[in-house]
N, C-alpha and C positions, 0 to 999 in steps of 0.2 A: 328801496335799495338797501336800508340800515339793515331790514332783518336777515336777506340775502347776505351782506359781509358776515352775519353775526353767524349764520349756520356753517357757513364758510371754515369761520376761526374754529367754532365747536367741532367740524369733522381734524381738522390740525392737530388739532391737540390726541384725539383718538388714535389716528396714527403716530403720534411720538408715543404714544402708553405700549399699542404695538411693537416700533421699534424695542422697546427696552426690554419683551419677555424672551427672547431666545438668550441674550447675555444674563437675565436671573436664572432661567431653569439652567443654563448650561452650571452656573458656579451651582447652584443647588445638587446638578448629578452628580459633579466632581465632588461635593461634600458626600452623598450617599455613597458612591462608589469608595469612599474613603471609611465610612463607617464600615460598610460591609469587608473589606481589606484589612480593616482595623480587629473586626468581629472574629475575622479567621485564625487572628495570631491569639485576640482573648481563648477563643476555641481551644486553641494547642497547650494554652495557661490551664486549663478547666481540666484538659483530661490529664495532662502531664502530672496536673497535682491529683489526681484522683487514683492513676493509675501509681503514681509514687507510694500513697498511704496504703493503695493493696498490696504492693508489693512486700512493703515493710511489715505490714502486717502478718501476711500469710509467710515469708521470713522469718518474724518473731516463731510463729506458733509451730512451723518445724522445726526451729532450732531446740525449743522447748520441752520438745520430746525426750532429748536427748539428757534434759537437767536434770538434775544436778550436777552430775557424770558426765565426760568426755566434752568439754568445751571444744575439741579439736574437730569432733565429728557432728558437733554441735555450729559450727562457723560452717561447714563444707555445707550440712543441712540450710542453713540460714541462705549463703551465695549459690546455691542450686534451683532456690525457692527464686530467690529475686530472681537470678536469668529469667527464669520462665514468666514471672510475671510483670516485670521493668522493658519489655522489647521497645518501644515508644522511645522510652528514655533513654536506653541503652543506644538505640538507634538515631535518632534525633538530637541529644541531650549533647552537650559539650561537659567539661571540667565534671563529669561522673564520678561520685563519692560514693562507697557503702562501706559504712564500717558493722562491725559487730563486736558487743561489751558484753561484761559478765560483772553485774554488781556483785559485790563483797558480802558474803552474807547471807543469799539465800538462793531461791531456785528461780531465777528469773534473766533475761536474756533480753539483750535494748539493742535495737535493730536501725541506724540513721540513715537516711538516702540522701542524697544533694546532686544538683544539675542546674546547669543555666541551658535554656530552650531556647534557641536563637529564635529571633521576629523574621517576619519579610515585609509588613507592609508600616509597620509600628515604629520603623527607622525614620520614616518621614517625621514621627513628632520626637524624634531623639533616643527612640527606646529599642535599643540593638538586640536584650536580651529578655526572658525572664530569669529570675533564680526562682526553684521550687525544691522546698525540703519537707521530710516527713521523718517522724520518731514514731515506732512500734513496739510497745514492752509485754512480753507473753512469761507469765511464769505458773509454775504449775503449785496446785493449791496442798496447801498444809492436808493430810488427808488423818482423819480414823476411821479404819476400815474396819467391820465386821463379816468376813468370810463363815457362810453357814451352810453346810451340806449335807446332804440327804442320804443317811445310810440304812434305807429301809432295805427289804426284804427283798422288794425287785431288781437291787443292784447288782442281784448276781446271776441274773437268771439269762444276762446272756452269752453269759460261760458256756451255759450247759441245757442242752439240746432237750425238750419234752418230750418222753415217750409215751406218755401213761395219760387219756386225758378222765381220768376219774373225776368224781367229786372233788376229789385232791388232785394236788400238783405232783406229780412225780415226773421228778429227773433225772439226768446221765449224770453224774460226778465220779473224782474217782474216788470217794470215800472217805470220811475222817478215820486215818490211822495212829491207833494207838501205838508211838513209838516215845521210847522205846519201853513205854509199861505193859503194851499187848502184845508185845516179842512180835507183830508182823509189818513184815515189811512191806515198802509200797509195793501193787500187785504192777507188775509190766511185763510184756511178753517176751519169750526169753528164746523162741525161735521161730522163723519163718512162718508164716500162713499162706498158700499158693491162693491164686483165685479160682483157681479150675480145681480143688479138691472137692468131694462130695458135700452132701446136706449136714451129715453128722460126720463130725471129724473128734480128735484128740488134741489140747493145743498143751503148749507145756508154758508156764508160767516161771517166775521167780521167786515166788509163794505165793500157797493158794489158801492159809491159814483163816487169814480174814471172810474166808466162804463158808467156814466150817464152824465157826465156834458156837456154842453152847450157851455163851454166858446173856443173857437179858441184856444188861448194863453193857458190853461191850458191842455188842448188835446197836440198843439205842445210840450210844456214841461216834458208832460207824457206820450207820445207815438213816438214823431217823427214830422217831417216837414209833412209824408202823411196825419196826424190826426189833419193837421192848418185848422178846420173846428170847426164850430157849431154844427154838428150833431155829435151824440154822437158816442163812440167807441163801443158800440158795434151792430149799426147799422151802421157805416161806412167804404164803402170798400177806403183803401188808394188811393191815385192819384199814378202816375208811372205807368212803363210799365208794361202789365201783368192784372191780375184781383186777387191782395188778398182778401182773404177770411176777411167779416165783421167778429167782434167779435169773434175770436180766441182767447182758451186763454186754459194755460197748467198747469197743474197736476199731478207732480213725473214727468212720462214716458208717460201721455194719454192725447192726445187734446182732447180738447172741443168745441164745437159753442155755443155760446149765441143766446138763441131767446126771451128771457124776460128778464125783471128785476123786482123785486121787493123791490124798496130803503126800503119802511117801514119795511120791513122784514129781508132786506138785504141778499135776495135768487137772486139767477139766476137759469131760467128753459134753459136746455140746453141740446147739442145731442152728446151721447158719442160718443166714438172711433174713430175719426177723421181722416182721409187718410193723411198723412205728405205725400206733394208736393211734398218738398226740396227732399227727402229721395226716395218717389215714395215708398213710406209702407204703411201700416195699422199702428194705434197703439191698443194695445188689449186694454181691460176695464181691472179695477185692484184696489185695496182695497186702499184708500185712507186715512191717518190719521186725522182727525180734532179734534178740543177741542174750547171750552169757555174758560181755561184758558190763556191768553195772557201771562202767562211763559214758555208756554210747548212750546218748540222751535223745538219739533219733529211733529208737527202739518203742513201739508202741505201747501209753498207756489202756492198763483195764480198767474204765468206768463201769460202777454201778449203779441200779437205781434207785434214787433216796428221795426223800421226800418227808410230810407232816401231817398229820391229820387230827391233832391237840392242840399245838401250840404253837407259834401263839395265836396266828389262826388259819383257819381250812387252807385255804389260798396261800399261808404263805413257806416259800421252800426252805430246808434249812443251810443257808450259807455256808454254817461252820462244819458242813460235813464235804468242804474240800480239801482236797489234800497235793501236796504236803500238809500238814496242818501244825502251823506256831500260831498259838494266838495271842503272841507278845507285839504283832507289828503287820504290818496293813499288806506284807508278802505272802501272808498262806492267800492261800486261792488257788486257780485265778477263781478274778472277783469282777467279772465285767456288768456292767461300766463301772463301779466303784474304782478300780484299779486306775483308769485311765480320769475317772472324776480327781482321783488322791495325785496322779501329775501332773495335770494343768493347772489345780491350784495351788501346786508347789509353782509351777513354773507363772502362775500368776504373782504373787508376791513379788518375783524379781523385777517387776515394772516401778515398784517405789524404793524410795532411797529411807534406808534408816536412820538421817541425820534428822528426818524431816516427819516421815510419815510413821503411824503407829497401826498394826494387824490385830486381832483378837479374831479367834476362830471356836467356833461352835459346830454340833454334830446333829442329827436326831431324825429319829421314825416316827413310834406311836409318842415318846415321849422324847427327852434331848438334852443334853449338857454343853454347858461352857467345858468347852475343854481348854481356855487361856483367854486372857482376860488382854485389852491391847498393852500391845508393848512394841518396840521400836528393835529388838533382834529377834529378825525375821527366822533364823537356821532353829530358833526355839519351837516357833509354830510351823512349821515343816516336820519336825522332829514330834512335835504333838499329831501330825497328821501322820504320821507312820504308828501314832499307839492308837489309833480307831482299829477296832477289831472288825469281825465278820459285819456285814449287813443283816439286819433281820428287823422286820416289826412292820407298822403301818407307816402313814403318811399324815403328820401332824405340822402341815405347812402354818398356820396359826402360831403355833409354840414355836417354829424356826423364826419366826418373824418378830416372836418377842423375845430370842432369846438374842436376835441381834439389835435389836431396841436395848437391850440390857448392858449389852459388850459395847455399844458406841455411843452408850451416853454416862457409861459407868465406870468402872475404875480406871485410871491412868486417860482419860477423855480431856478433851484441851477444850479451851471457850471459844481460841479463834481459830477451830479445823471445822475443816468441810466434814462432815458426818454420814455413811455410806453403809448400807448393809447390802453384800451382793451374796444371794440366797439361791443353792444349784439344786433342784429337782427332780427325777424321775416317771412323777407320777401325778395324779392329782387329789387333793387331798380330802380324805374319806377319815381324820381322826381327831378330835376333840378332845381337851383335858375335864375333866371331872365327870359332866353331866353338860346337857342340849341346852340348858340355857348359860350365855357369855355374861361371864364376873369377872371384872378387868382383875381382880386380885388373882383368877384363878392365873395369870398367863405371868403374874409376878413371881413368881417361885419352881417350885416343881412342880411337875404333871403331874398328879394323882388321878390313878384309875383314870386313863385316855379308853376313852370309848370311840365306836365307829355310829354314829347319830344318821348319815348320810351325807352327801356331796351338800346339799342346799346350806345345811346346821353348819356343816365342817366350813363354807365358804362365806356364812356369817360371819363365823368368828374373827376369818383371814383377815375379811374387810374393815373389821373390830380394830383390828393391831396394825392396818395398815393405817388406819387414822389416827393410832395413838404414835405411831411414826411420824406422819406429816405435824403431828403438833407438836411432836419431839424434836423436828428441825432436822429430821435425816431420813434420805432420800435412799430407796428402795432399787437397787436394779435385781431383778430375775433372770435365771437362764433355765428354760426349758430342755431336756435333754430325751430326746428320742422320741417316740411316734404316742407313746400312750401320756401326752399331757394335755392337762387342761389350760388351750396356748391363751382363748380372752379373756379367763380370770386373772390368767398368771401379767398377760399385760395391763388388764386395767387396775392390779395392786399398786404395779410397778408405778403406772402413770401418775395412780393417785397424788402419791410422794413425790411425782416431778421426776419419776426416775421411766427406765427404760426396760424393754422384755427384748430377750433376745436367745433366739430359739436356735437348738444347735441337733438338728434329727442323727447322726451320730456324732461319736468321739473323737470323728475327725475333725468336725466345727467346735469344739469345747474351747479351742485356742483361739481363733477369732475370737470367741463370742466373750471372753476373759479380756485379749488386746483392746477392743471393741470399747467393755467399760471402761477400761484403763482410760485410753484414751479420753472419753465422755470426763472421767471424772478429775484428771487432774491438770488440766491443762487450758486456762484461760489470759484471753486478751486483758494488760493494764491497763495501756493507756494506748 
């Protein structure tokens, strides 16, 4: 009977252990369901402060943009940024603070957000709110810039239309005219041209001097090294390879041949619609505009065809035989893309501020000069970028690359500026200084005797100077400009240095691809 009670007491006690699990797991849910309740409002803590610091951040570094200059459009920048990136807080957030400061001093912009997040479940243990604050500081970096562009030979060739595809390059231009030491004036049509007139017509000019002359010297000057003769231009076919056509000469879209002249009249009898070579087309016949008045500046130029077959070599055209021609200042031309190269990096400059930042600007083809060394007024080097003359020569991207190694690490160079050479292109580079094998002295000085070695030689050496850049401490950006570059050398220079390539296939992209750096290079997060 004892063991019978005994089993008895041992099931009793099993059921009281029973009884007590529904009263522990219940307080036990009620505690998880309190964590998890608890966990939602930490949640709204975690992003609230996360989404606070991007805002303030991405805040700072639009405001930034703006600095040094216009705090006014610099604050709108800054409370434009947060709306779009503070919605949470903006929405959610109670007692919403943003301010925006501008320390004394220099180019930098402090950005504070502040908000209390109300709780829902967090009240239970007495905590009604959170506060979340964040500080953003974006200022834009001390900069020496070296600007180095490329005035080789191909910077003008898309002025002017090819006709001729010789050995040589021959082109439409309208001619370097001697004024006023070769008494002729620029040639333009000085009446009508129907479309529907015959093959060979009469056309009457405003002078036709420039067609006729005699002189060697005044031919070379006004047409080219092929026109270093006495006989006149529009009886003579150039020397070079090939056989150009005598007396070509262009009108809007329609070649012409010259088979007459008549100075006293100043007509040329000539045969429309001309077979372009270059092109391997017809050009049609087409209404041409002329006038007697010499204001009316919608009156059509006469282009002729010039070209080189000396100097400085086979391929390249000669620039300075357009006209107008002053060659005091970067206006004779036109000079496409040169022209539009010489106003975006006018119009690039005006991204830094001269309290702060300093420019130096360099030029160069087969060889290349400092044309101004950094300096901190900017209207100086604009004003040097209007004394770059015609383009002509090769492509000696190496020597560009040490001649902004030289401007940004040399005179008037600060110890604690960012150090930048941004180097603009047309081509790819096929020109070396001295001789095929690379002497770090030869890229210290002048280029003596730049030779064409080949792309492989030419882009040892690039790679030469892009290294003596990165261990110089100054970072490389490139901008490739049009269809004939070489875009993976020109990027992996750029990279080398920690910098960036940025390709711009015409003149329309040359301004991004300018804002572009801007942006890349002066404008970083503090704190």
């Amino acid at each position: 009977m004892q063991s019978i009670k005994s089993r008895f007491r041992g099931r009793g006690r099993g059921g009281d252990e029973r009884g007590q699990t529904l009263p522990l797991f219940a307080a036990g849910l009620i505690g998880l369901i309190g964590l998890v309740a608890l966990s939602i409002d930490v949640g709204r803590l975690v992003w609230a402060r996360t989404q606070m610091q991007a805002a303030v951040d991405a805040a700072a570094l639009a405001a930034a943009q703006d600095m040094p200059n216009g705090t006014s459009a610099a604050s709108a920048a800054a409370t434009s940024y947060w709306t779009k990136n503070a919605t949470f807080i903006t929405a959610q957030g109670q007692n919403v603070s943003f301010t925006t400061t501008f320390p004394t001093g220099n180019k930098a912009v402090n950005i504070t957000g502040q908000a209390d997040i109300p709780t829902f479940f967090a009240r239970v243990f007495g905590i009604n709110k959170w506060h979340v604050s964040a500080t953003g500081t974006a200022a834009s970096q001390v900069l020496d810039i070296a600007l180095v562009l490329d005035i080789s030979g191909s910077m003008c060739m898309a002025s002017y239309e090819e006709t001729e595809n010789a050995n040589s390059i021959y082109l439409m231009s309208p001619g370097r005219l001697s004024i006023p030491a070769g008494g002729f004036a620029f040639p333009r049509l000085a009446a009508d041209i129907s479309a529907s007139t015959g093959s060979s017509i009469t056309i009457t000019l405003n002078d036709v001097r420039v067609f006729t002359s005699t002189s060697s010297s005044t031919n070379r000057s006004n047409f080219g090294d092929g026109w270093n003769s006495t006989t006149p231009y529009w009886q003579r076919t150039p020397s070079g390879g090939g056989s150009p056509r005598a007396g070509m000469i262009q009108i809007d879209d329609e070649l012409f041949k010259i088979t007459a002249v008549n100075v006293a009249a100043n007509q040329l009898t000539v045969t429309r619609a001309q077979w372009n070579n270059a092109a391997n087309t017809p050009t049609l016949k087409a209404y041409h505009h002329g006038s007697t008045n010499a204001a009316d500046t919608a009156r059509a130029y006469i282009w002729a065809l010039h070209g080189t077959d000396t100097a400085p070599s086979p391929d390249q055209p000669y620039c300075d035989k357009a006209a107008p021609y002053q060659a005091t200042t970067t206006t004779n031309g036109p000079h496409e893309p040169f022209d539009s190269m010489i106003s975006n990096a006018k119009y690039f400059t005006n991204f830094f501020n001269e309290a702060y930042d300093k420019i130096g600007l360099a030029s160069f083809s087969s060889s290349g000069t400092i044309n101004y060394n950094l300096i901190s007024n900017f209207s100086t080097i604009r004003s040097q970028m209007d004394s770059i003359l015609v383009p002509q020569g090769g492509t000696n991207i190496a020597y560009a690359a040490a001649l902004g190694r030289r401007i940004s690490t040399g005179s008037g160079a600060r110890m604690n500026s960012k150090k930048i050479v941004v180097l603009l292109t047309d081509g790819m580079t096929n020109t070396v200084c001295q001789n095929a094998t690379y002497s770090q002295s030869n890229y210290d000085g002048s280029c003596s005797s730049p030779q064409s070695p080949g792309t492989s030689t030419a882009y040892s050496h690039l790679t030469s100077e892009a290294n003596r850049l990165k261990a110089a401490g100054v970072t490389l950006y490139t901008i490739g400009l049009g269809t004939a570059v070489d875009d993976a050398n020109l990027q992996a220079v750029a990279e080398l240095t920690g910098g960036k390539y940025f390709k711009s296939p015409t003149t329309a992209e040359l301004d991004d691809a300018f804002q572009n750096i801007a942006a890349e290079t002066h404008i970083q997060l503090t704190q």
